[in-house]
C-alpha positions as CSV (number, residue, x, y, z in Angstrom):
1,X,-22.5,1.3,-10.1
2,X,-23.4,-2.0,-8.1
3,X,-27.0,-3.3,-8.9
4,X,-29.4,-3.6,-6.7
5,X,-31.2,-6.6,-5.1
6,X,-34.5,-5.7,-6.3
7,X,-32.8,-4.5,-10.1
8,X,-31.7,-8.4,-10.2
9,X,-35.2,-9.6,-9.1
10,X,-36.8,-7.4,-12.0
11,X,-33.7,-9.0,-14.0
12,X,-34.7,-12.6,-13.4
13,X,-38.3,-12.3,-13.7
14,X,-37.9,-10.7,-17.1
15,X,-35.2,-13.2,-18.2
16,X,-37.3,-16.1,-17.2
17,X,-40.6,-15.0,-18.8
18,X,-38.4,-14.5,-21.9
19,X,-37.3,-18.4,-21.5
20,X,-33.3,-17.9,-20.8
21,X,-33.5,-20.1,-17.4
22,X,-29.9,-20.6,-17.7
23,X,-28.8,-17.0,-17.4
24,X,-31.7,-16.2,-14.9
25,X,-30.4,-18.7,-12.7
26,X,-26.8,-17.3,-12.9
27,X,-28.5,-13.8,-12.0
28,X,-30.3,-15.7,-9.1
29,X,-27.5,-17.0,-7.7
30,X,-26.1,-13.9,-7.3
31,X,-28.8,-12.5,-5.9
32,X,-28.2,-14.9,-3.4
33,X,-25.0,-14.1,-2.8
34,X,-25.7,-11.0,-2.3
35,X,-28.5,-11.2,0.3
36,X,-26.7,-13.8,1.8
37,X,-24.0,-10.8,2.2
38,X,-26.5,-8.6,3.5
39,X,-27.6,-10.8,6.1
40,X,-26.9,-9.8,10.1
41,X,-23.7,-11.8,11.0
42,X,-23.5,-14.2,14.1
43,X,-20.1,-13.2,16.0
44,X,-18.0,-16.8,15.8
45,X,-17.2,-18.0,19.3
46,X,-13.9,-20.0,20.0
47,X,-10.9,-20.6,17.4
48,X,-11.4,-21.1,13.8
49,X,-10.1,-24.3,12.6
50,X,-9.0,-24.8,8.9
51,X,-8.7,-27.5,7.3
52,X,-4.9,-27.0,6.2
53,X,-2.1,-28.0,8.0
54,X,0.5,-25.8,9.7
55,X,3.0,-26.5,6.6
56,X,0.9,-26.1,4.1
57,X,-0.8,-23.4,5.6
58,X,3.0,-21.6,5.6
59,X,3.8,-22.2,2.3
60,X,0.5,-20.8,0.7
61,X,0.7,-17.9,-2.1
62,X,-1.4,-16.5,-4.5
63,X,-1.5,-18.8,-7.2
64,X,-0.5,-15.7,-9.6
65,X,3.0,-14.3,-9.7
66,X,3.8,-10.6,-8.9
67,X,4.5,-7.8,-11.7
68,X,7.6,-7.9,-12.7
69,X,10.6,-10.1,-14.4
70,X,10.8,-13.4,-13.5
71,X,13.6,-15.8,-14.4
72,X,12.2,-19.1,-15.4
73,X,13.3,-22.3,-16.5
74,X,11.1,-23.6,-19.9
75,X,9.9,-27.1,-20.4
76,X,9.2,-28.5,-24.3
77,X,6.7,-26.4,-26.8
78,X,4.0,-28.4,-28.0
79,X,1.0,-27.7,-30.3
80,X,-1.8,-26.0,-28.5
81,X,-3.7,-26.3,-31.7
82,X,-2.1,-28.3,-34.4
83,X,-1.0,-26.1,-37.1
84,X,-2.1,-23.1,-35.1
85,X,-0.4,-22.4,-32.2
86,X,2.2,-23.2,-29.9
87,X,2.7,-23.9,-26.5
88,X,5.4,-22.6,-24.2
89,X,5.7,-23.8,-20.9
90,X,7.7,-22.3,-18.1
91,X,8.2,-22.3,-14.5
92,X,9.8,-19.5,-11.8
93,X,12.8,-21.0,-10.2
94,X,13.7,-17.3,-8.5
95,X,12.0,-15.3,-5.8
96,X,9.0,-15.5,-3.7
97,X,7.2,-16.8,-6.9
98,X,9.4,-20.0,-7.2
99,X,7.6,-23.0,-8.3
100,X,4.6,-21.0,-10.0
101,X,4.6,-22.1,-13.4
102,X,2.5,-21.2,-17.0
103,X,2.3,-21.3,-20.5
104,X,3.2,-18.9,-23.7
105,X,0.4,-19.2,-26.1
106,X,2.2,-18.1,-30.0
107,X,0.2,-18.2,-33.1
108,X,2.2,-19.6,-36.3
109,X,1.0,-17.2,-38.8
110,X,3.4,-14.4,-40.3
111,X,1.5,-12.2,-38.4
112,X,2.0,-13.9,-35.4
113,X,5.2,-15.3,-35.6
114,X,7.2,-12.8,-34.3
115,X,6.6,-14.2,-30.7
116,X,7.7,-17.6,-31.4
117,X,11.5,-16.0,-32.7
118,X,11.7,-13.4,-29.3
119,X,11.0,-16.5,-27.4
120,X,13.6,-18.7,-29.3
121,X,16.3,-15.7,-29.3
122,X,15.7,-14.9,-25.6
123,X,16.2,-18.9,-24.8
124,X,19.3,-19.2,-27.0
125,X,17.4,-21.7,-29.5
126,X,18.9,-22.1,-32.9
127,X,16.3,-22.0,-35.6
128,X,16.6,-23.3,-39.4
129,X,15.4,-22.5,-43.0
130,X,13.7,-25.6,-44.6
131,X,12.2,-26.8,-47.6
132,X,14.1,-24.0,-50.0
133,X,13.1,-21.5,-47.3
134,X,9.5,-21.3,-47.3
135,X,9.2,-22.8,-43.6
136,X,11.3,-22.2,-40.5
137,X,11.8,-25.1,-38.4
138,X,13.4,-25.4,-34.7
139,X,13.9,-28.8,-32.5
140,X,11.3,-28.2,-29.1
141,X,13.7,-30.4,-27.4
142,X,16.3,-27.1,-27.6
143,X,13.8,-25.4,-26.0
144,X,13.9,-27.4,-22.4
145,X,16.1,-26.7,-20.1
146,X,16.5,-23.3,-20.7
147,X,16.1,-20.4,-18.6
148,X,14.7,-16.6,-19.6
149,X,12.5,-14.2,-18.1
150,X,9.1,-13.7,-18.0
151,X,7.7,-10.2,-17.3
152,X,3.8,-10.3,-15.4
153,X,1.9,-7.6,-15.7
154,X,-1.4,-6.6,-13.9
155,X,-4.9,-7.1,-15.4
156,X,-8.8,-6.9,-15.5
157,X,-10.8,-9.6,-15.8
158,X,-12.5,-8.3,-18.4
159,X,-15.5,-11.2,-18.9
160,X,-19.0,-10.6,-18.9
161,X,-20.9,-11.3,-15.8
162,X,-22.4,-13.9,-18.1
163,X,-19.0,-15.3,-18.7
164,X,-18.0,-15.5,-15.1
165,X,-16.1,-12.5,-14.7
166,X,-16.2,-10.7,-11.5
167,X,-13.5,-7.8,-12.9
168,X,-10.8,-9.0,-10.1
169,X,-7.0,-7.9,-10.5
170,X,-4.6,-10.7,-11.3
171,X,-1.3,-10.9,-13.1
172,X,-0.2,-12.8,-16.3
173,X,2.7,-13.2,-18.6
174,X,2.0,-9.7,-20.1
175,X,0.7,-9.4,-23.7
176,X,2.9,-8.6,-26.6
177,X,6.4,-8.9,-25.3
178,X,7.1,-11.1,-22.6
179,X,10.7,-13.3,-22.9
180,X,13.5,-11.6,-22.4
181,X,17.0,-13.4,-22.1
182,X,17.8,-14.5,-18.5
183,X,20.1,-11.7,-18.0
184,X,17.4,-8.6,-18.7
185,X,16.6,-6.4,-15.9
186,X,13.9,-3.5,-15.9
187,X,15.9,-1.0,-16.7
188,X,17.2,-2.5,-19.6
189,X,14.2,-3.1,-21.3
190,X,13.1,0.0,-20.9
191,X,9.8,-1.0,-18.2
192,X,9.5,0.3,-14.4
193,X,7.1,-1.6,-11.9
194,X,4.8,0.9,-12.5
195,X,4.2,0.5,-15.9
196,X,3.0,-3.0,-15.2
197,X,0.2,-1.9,-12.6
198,X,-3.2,-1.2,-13.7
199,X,-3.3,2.8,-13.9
200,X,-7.2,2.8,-12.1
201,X,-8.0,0.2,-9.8
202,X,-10.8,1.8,-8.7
């Protein structure tokens, strides 16, 4: 249930005699916000004018690719965090989405690792045994170049208000599985659109 302008005023003043300015004054600019919302609306005369221009105003998209596979080409892993995790890059070169582009975060543990061999299998990367087999080892250069599929899948924001989150709808690579080889569809792994769309958006 939305909160109402005078909740947030009690909010604030409660928040500020406690001392915690800095989230009081996240709480009043959304109470600002808000009445400025509220606020009678002068009709705009004339045209609108943005400040794009006709060919960029054409070839603007949502920043965030639509649910679904998407074949992408993948640039070199790096560390994310040294010794941590790794860093997968990839952009869409297929579809409406062409040209949007991201990044496969994989831990390094045992636990994790798992990711970091579906995303080598599904790119065709050849991976190694070394040091008497206690470490696996794999040349990032392989890695670029090649092309797989990336399934996007709907998602909450799910960050406190204190956080920034607004609870908005977006898409992302989805979590747990999300590199298939280039030639997956669907069908064959066993998904439908639906299944990747939030069940209540409401």
């Amino acid at each position: 249930m939305a909160i109402s302008s005078q909740e947030l005023k009690d909010k604030i003043a409660k928040l500020r005699g406690m001392g915690e300015t800095d989230l009081a004054a996240k709480y009043e600019a959304e109470l600002s916000r808000m009445e400025a919302s509220a606020a009678p609306r002068k009709p705009i005369e004339g045209d609108i004018v943005l400040g794009v221009s006709a060919n960029d105003f054409e070839k603007s998209a949502s920043k965030f690719a639509a649910p679904g596979l998407h074949l992408s080409v993948f640039g070199m892993p790096y560390w994310k965090t040294q010794g941590k995790s790794l860093a997968f890059p990839y952009t869409i070169i297929e579809g409406a989405d062409t040209d949007k582009s991201g990044e496969i975060y994989c831990g390094v543990s045992k636990e994790a690792s798992w990711k970091i061999k579906e995303i080598l299998t599904a790119l065709g990367v050849a991976y190694k045994a070394v040091n008497g087999g206690n470490n696996v080892a794999f040349n990032p250069a392989d890695a670029a170049g090649k092309q797989a599929k990336v399934l996007y899948a709907q998602v909450r924001d799910s960050r406190t208000p204190e956080e920034g989150g607004k609870g908005t709808i977006y898409t992302k690579a989805a979590e747990g599985s999300c590199v298939y080889p280039a030639t997956a569809t669907l069908e064959s792994i066993g998904m439908t659109l639906q299944s990747l769309l939030l069940k209540n958006l409401v």
